[in-house]
N, C-alpha and C positions, 0 to 999 in steps of 0.2 A: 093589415093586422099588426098588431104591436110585438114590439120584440120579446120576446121569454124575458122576465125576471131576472136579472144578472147576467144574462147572455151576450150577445153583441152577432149583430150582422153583418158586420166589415169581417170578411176571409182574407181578408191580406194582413189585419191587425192579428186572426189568429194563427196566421203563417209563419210573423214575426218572433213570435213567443221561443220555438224553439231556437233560432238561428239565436238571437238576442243569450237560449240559455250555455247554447255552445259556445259560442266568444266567449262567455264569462270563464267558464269552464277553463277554456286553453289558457285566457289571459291568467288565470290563477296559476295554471302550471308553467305558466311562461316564469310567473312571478318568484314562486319556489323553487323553478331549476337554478334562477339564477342568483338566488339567496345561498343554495346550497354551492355554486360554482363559487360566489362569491367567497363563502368559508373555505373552502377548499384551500382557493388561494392565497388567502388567509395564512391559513397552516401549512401552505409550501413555503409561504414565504419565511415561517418561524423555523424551518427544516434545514437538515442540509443532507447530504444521502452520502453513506460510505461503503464502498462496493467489498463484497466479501467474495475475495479469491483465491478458491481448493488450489492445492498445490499444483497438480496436473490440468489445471482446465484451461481453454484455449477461449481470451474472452473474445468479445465481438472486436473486430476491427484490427487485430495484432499486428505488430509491424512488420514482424518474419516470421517462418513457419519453427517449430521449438527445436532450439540449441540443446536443449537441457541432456543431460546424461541419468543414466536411471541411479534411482533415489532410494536406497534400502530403506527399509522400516523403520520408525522411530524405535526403539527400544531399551534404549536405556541413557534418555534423557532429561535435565532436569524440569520438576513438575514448575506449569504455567505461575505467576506471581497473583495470589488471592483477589478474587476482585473486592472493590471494594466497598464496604460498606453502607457510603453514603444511599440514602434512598435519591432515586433519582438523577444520581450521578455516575458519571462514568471516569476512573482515573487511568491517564495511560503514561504511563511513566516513564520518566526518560533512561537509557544507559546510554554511556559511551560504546560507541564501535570496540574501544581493547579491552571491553570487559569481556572475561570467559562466560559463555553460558549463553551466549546469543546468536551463535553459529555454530554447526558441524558440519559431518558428511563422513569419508571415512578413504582409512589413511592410504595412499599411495594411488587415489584416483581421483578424478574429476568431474565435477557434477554438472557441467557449461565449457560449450566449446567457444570462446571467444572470437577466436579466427575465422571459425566460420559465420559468429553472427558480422564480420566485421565485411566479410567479404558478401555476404544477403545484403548488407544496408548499403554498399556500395555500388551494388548494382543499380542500385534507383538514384539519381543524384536527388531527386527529391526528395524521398524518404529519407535517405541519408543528412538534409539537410535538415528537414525538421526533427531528426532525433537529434543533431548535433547540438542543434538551436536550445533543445529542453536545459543542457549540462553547459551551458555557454560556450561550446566546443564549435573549432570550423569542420567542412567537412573533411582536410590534411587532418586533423587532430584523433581523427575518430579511429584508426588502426590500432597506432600505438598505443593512445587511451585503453581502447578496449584489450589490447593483448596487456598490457599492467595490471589490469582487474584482476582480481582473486575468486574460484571458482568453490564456493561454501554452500550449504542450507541454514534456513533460518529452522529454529528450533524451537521459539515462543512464535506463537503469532504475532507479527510485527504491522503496525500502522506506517505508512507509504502516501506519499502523493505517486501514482501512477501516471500512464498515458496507453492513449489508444491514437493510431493512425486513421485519421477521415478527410476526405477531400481535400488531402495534400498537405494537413494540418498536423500538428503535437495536438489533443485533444486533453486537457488533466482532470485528473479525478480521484478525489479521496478512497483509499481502500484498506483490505488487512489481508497480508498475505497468509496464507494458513501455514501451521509448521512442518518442515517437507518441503518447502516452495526451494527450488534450486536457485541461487541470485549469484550475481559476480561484487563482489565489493570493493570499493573504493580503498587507497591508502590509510583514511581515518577510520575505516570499519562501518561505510558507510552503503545499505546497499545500493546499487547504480543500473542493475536490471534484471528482468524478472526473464527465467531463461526461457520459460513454457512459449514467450510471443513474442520476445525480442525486446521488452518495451521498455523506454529507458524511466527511472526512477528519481525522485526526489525526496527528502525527508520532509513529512508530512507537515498539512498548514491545519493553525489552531482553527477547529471548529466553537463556536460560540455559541451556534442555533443546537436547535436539538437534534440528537444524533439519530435518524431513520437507516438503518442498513439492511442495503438491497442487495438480489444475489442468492445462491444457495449455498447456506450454511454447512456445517460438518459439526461431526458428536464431539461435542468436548470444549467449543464456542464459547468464551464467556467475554462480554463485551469489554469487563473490566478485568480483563486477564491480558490485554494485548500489550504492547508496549512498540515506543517507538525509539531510533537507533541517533544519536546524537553523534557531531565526529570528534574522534580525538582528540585531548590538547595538542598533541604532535604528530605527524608521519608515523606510521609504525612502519617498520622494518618486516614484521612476520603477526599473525594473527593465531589464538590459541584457540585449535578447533574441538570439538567433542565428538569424539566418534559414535554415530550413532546405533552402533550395532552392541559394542563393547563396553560405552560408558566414557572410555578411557582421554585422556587428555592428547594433543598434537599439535603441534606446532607446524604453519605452512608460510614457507618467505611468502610475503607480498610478491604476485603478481605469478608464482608458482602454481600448477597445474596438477602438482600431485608426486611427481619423479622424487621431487627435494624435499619431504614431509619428512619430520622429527617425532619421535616419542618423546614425550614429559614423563618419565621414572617419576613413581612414586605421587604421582597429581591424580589422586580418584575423582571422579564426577560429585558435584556440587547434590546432595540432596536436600538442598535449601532451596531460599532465593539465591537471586542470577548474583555471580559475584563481582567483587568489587576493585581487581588487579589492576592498575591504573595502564601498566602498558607492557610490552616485551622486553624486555633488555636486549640491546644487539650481541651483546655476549651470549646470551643463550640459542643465537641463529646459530652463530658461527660466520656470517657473514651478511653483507649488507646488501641490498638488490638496489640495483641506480635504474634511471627513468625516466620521465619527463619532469620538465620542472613542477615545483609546488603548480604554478598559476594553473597548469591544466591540470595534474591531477586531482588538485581540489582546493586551492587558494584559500586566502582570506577572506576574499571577496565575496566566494559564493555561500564561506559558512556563513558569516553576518548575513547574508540575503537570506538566509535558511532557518534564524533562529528568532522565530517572532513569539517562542514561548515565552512564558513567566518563569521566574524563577523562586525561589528553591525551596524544598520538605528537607531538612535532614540533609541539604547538602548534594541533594539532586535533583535537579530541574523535572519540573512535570507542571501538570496543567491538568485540571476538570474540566471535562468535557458534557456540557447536558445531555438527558438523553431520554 
């Protein structure tokens, strides 16, 4: 008998049919997963990621458990620098370390115990040798260094190159401290580490790609409100802090703890932008604080390593960041 009209009597030809329509099937989704992996990668690769870290939080990996001392309220601080306009851009702009307005905390105490982060990192010869390694410091260097630090808050959110401790490694990573973050600072007003994890710091590297920031935010966040801390033309002797309870102005020698803090008579709190004081007078300490040489505290060396921005708006260094 003949075969039905359009039918076929080969059952292996109709067995085919489905197997034939599932390959296709996958092979299509094989083909879009890896179209869409492909864009992905794509726009990782146009990305660059800047970690955003609350003053108090404890990121992954930290190097020691937190130094930091408690941190009163913001409250009568000056407000963050307007972000900026551009569509699509982001400006983070530079201060020097002696300008007022970019540190506080409050007078006669200290917000970072340096001695004891000095004596945590020491117990690890490794640890202690990959933090040294970030600041070009050996591991003899890292005492001293750290008890010179100056124990401040940042007051604006500040842009940083960070670090995180992993498998024996300095790990860096772009971020933004939020304001309230306890840090020790360098001679030039430069911070040097973030007290909440021990982790030693660097002045931030120009991002070019587009700015993705990861992390959990806080109210008050604006990407183009951050700034980052440039270091001084010179050494400063003493750092002019902002009290952040009161408003009021202070003076703390370099590498002072809080005992030797001065009143500024008659210096109200900036309710502008950050200002623009070029540096302390050693007359106004009353005395001079001695210490290690420039090359470790913070050289020539390493500021040329440090300053890959553009320069200048008006006279001060800053950079657009995309975003």
């Amino acid at each position: 008998m003949p075969p039905p009209e359009g039918g076929s009597t080969d059952p292996h030809r109709r067995g085919r049919r489905p197997v034939l329509l599932i390959v296709g099937l996958a092979l299509f989704a094989i083909a879009t997963g890896l179209f869409f992996l492909g864009r992905q990668a794509d726009q990782a690769q146009q990305q660059e990621a800047v970690r955003l870290q609350p003053a108090a939080a404890i990121a992954p990996d930290p190097f020691t458990p937190s130094v930091a001392g408690p941190v009163p309220a913001l409250r009568a601080v000056p407000p963050p620098p307007a972000p900026s306009p551009e569509s699509g851009k982001v400006r983070v702009a530079g201060h020097y370390g002696s300008e007022p307005g970019l540190f506080g905390g409050t007078v006669k105490a200290s917000t970072c115990d340096a001695r004891r982060l000095a004596n945590l990192l020491l117990r690890d010869p490794h640890k202690s040798q990959a933090w040294a390694g970030t600041l070009g410091l050996t591991t003899a260097d890292l005492r001293p260094y750290l008890t010179g630090l100056t124990p401040a808050v940042v007051i604006v959110d500040t842009r940083v190159t960070g670090h995180h401790y992993r498998e024996g490694r300095a790990r860096p990573h772009q971020a933004v401290l939020q304001a309230g973050t306890a840090v020790l600072l360098d001679r030039y007003g430069v911070p040097r580490v973030r007290c909440a994890t021990g982790d030693p710091l660097r002045p931030p590297a120009a991002v070019t790609k587009k700015v993705v920031y990861t992390g959990r935010s806080w109210r008050g966040f604006q990407a183009g409100g951050t700034v980052r801390v440039l270091p001084a033309h010179q050494p400063l002797d003493a750092l002019v802090l902002t009290d952040v309870v009161t408003g009021e102005r202070f003076i703390r020698p370099v590498g002072g703890t809080g005992a030797t803090d001065r009143n500024v008579a008659g210096t109200p709190v900036s309710s502008g932008p950050l200002g623009t004081v070029a540096a302390v007078p050693v007359a106004a300490v009353g005395h001079t604080v001695t210490g290690l040489p420039l090359s470790v505290l913070a050289g020539k060396a390493w500021r040329a390593a440090e300053a890959p921005w553009t320069c200048c708006g008006n006279g001060r260094p800053e950079r657009e960041e995309s975003s």
